[in-house]
C-alpha positions as CSV (number, residue, x, y, z in Angstrom):
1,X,3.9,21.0,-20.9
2,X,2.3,24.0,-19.1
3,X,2.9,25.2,-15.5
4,X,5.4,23.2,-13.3
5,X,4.2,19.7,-13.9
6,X,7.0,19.4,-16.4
7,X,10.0,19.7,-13.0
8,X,7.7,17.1,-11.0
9,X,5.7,14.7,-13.6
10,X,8.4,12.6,-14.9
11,X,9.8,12.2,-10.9
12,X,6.4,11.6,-9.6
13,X,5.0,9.0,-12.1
14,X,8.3,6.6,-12.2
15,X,8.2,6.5,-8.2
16,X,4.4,5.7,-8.8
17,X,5.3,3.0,-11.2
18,X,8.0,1.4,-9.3
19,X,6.4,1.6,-5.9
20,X,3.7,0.3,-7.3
21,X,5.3,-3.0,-8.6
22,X,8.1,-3.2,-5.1
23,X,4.9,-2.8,-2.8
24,X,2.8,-5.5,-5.0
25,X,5.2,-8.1,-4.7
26,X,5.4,-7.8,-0.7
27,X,1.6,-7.7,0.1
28,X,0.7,-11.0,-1.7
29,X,4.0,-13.2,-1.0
30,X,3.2,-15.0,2.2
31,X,0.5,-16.5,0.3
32,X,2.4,-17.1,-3.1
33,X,4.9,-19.1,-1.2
34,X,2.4,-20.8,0.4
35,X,0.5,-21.9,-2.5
36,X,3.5,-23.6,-3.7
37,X,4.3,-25.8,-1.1
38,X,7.4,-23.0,1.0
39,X,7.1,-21.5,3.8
40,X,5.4,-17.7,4.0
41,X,8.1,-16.8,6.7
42,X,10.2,-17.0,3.7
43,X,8.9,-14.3,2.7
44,X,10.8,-11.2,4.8
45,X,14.3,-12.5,3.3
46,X,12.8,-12.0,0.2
47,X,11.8,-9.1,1.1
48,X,14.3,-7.5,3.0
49,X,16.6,-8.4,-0.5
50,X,14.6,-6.1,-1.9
51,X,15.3,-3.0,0.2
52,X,19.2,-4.5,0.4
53,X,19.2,-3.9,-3.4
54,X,18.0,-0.7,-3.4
55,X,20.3,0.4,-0.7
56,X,23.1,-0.5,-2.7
57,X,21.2,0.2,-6.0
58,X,21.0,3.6,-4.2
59,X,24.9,4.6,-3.8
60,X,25.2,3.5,-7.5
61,X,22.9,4.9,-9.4
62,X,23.8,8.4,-7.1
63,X,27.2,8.1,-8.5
64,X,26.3,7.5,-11.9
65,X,23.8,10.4,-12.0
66,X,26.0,13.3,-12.1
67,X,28.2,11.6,-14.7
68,X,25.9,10.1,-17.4
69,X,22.7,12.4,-16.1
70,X,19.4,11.8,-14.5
71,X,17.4,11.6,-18.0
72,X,19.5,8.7,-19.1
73,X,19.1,6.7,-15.8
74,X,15.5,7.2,-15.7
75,X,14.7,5.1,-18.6
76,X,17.3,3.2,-18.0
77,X,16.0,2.2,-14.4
78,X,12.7,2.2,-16.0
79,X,13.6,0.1,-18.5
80,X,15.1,-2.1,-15.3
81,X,11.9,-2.3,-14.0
82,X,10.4,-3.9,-16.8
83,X,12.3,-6.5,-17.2
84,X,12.3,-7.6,-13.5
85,X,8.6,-6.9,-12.9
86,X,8.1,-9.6,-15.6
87,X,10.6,-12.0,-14.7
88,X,9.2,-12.0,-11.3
89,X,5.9,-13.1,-12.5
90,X,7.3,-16.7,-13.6
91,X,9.3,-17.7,-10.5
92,X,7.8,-19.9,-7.6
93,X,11.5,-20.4,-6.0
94,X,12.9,-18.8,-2.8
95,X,16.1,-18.4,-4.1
96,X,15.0,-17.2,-7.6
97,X,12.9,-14.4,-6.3
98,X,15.8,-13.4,-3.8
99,X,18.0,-12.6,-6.5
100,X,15.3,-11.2,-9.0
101,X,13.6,-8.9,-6.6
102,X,17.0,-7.5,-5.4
103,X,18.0,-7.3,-8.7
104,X,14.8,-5.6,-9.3
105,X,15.2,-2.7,-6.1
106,X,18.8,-1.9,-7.3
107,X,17.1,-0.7,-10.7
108,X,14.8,1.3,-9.1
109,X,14.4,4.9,-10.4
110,X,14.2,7.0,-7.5
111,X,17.3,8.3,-7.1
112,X,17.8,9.6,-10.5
113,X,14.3,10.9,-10.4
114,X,14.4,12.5,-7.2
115,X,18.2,14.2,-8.8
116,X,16.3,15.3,-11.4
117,X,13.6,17.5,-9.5
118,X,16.9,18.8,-7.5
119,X,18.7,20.0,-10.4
120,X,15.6,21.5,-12.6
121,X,13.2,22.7,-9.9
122,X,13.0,26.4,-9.2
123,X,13.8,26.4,-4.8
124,X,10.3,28.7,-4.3
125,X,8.7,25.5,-6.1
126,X,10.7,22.6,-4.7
127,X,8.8,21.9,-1.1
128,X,5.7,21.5,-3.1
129,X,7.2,19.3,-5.7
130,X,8.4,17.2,-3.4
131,X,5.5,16.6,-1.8
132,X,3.9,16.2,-4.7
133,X,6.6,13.3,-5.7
134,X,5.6,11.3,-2.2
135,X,2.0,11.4,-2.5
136,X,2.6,9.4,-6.3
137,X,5.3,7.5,-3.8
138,X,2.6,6.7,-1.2
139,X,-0.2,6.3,-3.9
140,X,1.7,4.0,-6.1
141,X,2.5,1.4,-2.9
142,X,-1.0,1.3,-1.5
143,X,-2.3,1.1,-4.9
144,X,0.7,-1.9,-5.3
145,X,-1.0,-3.7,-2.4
146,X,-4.5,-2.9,-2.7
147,X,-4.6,-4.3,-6.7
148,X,-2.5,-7.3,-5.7
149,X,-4.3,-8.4,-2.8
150,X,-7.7,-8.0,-4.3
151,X,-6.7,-9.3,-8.1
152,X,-4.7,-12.4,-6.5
153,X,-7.3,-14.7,-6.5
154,X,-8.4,-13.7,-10.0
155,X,-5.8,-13.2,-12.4
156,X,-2.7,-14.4,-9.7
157,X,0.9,-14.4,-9.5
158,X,1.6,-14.2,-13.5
159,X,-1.2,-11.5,-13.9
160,X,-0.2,-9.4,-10.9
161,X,3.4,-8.8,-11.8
162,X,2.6,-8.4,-15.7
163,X,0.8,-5.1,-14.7
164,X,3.3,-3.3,-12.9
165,X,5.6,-4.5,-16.3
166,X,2.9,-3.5,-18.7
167,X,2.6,0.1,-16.6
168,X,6.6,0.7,-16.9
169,X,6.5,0.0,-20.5
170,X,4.3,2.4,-21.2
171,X,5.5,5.4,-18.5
172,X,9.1,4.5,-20.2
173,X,7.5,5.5,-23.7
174,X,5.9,8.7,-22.1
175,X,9.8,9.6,-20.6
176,X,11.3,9.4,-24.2
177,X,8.6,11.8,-25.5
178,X,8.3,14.1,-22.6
179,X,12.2,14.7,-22.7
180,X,12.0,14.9,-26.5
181,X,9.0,17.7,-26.1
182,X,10.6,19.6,-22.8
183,X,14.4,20.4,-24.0
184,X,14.3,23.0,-21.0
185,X,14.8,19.8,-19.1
186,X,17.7,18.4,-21.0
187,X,20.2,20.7,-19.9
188,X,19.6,19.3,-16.1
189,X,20.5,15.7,-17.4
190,X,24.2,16.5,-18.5
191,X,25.9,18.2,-15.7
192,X,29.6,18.9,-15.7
193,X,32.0,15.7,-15.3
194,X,33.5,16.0,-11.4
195,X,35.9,14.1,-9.7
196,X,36.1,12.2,-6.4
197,X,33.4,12.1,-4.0
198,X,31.9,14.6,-1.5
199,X,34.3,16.1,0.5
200,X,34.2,14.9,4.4
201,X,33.3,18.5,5.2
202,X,29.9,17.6,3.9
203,X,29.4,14.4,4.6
204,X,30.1,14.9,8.7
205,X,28.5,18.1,9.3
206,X,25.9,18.1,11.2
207,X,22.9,19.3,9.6
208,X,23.6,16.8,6.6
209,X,24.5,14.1,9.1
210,X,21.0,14.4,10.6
211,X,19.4,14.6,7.7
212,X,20.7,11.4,6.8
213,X,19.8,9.9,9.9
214,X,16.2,10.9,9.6
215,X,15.9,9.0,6.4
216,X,17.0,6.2,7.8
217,X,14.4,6.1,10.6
218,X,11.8,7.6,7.9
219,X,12.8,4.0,5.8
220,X,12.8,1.7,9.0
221,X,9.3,3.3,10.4
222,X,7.3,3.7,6.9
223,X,8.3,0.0,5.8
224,X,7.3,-1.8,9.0
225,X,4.3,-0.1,9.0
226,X,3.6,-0.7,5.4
227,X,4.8,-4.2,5.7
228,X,3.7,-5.6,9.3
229,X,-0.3,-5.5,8.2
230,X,0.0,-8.5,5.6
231,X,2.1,-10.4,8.2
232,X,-0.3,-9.0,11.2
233,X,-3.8,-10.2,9.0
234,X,-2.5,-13.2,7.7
235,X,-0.4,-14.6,10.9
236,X,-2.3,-13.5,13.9
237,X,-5.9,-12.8,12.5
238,X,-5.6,-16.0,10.1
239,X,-7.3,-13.9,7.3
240,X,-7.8,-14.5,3.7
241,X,-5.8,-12.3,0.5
242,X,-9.2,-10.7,-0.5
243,X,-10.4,-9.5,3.0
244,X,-6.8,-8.7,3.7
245,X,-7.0,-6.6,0.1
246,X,-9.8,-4.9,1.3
247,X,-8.6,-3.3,4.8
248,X,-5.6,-2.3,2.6
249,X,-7.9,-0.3,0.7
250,X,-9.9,0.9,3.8
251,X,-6.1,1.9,5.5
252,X,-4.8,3.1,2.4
253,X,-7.9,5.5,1.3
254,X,-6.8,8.0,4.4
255,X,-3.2,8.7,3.7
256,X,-3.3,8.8,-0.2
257,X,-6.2,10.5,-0.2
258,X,-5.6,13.6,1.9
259,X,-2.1,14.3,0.9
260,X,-3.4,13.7,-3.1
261,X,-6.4,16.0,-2.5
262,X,-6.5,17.8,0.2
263,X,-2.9,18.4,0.3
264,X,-2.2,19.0,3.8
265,X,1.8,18.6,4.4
266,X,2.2,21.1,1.7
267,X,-0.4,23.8,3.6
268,X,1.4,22.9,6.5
269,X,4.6,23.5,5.2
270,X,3.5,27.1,3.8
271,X,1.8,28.0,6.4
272,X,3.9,27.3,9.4
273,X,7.9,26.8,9.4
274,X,9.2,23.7,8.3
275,X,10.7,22.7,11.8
276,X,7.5,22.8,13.9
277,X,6.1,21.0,11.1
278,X,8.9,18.2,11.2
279,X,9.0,18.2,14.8
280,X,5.1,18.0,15.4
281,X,4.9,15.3,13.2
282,X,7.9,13.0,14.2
283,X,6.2,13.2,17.6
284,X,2.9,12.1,16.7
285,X,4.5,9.0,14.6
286,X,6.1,8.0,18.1
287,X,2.8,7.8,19.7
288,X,1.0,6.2,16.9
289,X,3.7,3.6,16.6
290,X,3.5,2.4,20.2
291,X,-0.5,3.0,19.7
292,X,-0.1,0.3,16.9
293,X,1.7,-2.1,19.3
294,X,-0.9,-2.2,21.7
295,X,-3.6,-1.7,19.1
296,X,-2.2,-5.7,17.7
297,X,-4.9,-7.2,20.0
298,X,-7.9,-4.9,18.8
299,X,-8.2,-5.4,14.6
300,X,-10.4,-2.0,14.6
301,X,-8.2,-0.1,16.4
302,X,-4.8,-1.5,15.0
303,X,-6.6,-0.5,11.9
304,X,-7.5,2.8,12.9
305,X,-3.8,3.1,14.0
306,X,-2.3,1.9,10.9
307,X,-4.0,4.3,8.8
308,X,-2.8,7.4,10.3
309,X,0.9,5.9,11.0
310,X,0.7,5.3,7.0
311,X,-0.4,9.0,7.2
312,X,2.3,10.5,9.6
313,X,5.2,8.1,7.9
314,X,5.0,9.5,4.6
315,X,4.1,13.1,6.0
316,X,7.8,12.4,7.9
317,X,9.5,11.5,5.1
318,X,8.3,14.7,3.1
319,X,9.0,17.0,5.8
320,X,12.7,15.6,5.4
321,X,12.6,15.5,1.9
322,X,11.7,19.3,1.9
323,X,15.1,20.2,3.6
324,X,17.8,18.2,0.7
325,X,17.6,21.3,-1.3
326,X,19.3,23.4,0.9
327,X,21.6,21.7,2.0
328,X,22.6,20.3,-1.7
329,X,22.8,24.6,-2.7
330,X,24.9,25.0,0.6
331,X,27.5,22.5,0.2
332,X,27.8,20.8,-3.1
333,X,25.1,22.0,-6.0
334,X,27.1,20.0,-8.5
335,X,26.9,17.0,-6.5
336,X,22.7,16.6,-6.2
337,X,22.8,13.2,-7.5
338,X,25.6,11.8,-5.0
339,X,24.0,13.6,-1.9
340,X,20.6,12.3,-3.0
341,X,22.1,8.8,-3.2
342,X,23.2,8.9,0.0
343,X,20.1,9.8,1.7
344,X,18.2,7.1,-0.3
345,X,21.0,4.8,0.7
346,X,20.0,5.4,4.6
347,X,16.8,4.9,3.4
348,X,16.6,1.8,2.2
349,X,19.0,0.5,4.7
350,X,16.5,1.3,6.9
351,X,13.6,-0.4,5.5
352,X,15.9,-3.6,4.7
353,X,16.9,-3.9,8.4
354,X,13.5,-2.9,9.5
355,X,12.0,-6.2,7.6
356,X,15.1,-8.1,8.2
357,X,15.2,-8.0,11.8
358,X,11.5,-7.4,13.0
359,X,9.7,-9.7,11.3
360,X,11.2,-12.0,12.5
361,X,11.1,-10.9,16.1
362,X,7.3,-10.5,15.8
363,X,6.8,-14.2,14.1
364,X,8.2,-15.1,17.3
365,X,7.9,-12.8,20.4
366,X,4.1,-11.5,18.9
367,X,3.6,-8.6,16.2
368,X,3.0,-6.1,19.0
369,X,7.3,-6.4,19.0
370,X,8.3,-4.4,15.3
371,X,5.9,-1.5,16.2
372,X,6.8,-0.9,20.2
373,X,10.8,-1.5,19.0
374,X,10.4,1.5,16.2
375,X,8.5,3.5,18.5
376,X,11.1,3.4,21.3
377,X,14.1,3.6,18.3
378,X,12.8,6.7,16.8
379,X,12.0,8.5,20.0
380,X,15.6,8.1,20.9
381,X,17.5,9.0,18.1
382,X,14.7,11.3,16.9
383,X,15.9,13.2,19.9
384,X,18.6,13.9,18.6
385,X,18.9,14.7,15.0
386,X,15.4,16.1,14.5
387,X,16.8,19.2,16.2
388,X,19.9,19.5,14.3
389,X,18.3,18.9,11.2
390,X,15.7,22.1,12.3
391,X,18.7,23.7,12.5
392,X,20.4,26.9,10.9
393,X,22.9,25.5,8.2
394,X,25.9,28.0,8.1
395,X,25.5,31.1,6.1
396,X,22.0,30.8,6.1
397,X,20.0,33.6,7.6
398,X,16.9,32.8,10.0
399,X,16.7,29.1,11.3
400,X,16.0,25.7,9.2
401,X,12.4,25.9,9.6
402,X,12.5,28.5,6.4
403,X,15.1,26.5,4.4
404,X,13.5,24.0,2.4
């Protein structure tokens, strides 16, 4: 494969594909449930299992990575996905699509994916790749909820969950041959065997310690924002899957489109340094989260507001993304997989929690609740470990806004 797609293709289309079958599932739930006789508030346990099993799914699969490799795990996880993207399609049952869909988070491929662009991307090429790996991540999910919503009248439940199968069949058959045709890439998937975990040193230094706090406010804001609209539409609007599909798309067409096209955190990111960036950014999402809140009793402008928090989250979660390389090189290079892990780990844990605890604050205190609550959550500890993680880390020359 020519140019660099070959250290960011395989990465960017198995987050596509997964995201794409995880976000699916949320989006068209409530209604699911509903349609067979349970309640839709059901919904954010099942939910929140998901993110739970990718959490956990996270620390493992890190673990495993720098062992057995990242190109094993990928179609392994991929292969995962198959099998629970189907399953899910014949369950009706609370309880059965608790376990599945957790089941189906813990084998998702990100982590081994995201280890992979670590360990084979050159560091003057790695911001871009990144960012190029969250617009698939933020493409894949609104495409996940835009299809389902719009297709769930028409083909349904079964139909909606066979496509995001049928598409991990067939990216698992492009991984097999891409690997087979790119053996520059192999090399990456069988690092030496180590020993024991991280040492503390990394693990409670600072810049790493903020680094993984950010990604647990990047999973906690991007989810309930993500999440809160089908609840928001159906709930306190009392409107139908297909209109609901179709502000999806409207919301979603913003965000995807501008960082797919126009590519504006990566201009950002090489034209200014990466900690004005980050900080500029983290700011904004604090305003549009509490504009979201009060924008709950206005549907135009709560959708105006939702679009550019999807926006902002995912430009917030690249920004952080951006700075994992350095820190990897600086304290552990053999250990990307593990120290990727753990950052998905805080990740996940914060989207679980996010759904988990807000929902069901907003079912009963009003949906302006999970948006003023993130807002006032990620100004505070935003405070504090944005500006660590801008940081120098030590031995490196210059400030974090260069290190990426």
């Amino acid at each position: 494969m020519r140019g660099t797609a070959h250290f960011w293709l395989p990465t960017a289309l198995c987050v596509f594909v997964d995201y794409f079958g995880q976000k699916a599932v949320p989006t068209i739930l409530p209604y699911h449930l509903g349609d067979n006789g349970h309640s839709p508030s059901d919904a954010s346990y099942i939910i929140s299992a998901q993110y739970y099993g990718l959490s956990f799914g996270s620390l493992f699969l890190g673990l495993l990575v720098d062992r057995v490799g990242a190109r094993r795990l990928l179609i392994l996880t991929m292969t995962g996905d198959v099998v629970f993207f189907l399953i899910t399609g014949f369950l009706t049952e609370p309880i059965g699509l608790l376990i599945v869909r957790a089941l189906a988070g813990f084998c998702a491929p990100g982590v081994p994916g995201f280890a992979l662009l670590v360990q084979t991307c050159p560091k003057d090429m790695f911001a871009k790749c990144v960012v190029k790996m969250m617009t698939f991540n933020a493409l894949g999910a609104m495409s996940g909820m835009t299809a389902s919503s719009l297709l769930y009248d028409t083909i349904g439940w079964l139909g909606n969950n066979m496509v995001p199968a049928c598409m991990s069949a067939a990216t698992l058959v492009f991984l097999v041959q891409h690997f087979k045709s790119n053996p520059s890439t192999i090399h990456a998937s069988r690092p030496p065997r180590v020993t024991g975990l991280v040492s503390k040193q990394t693990i409670w230094s600072k810049p790493y310690a903020a680094y993984l706090s950010c990604y647990l406010l990047a999973g906690w804001v991007t989810n309930i924002t993500a999440v809160s609209i089908t609840f928001v539409l159906k709930e306190q609007y009392n409107i139908p899957v297909q209109t609901t599909g179709m502000i999806i798309v409207c919301t979603s067409l913003l965000p995807t489109g501008e960082m797919l096209f126009i590519s504006v955190i990566p201009r950002l990111l090489r034209r200014y340094p990466h900690a004005r960036v980050r900080t500029t950014v983290s700011v904004l999402l604090v305003l549009n989260l509490a504009g979201q809140a009060i924008g709950t009793r206005s549907l135009p402008f709560f959708i105006v507001a939702h679009t550019l928090g999807l926006f902002l989250g995912w430009g917030f979660v690249a920004t952080i993304s951006a700075r994992i390389q350095a820190i990897c090189t600086q304290y552990a290079p053999k250990r990307a997989g593990f120290l990727t892990a753990i950052g998905r780990l805080f990740m996940n844990i914060g989207q679980a929690s996010s759904v988990a605890v807000l929902l069901p604050i907003g079912a009963r205190i009003g949906w302006w609740a999970p948006y003023a609550a993130s807002s006032a959550i990620l100004l505070c500890v935003g405070v504090v470990t944005v500006p660590v993680l801008n940081s120098a880390l030590p031995g490196e020359k210059g400030t974090g806004s260069s290190g990426s």
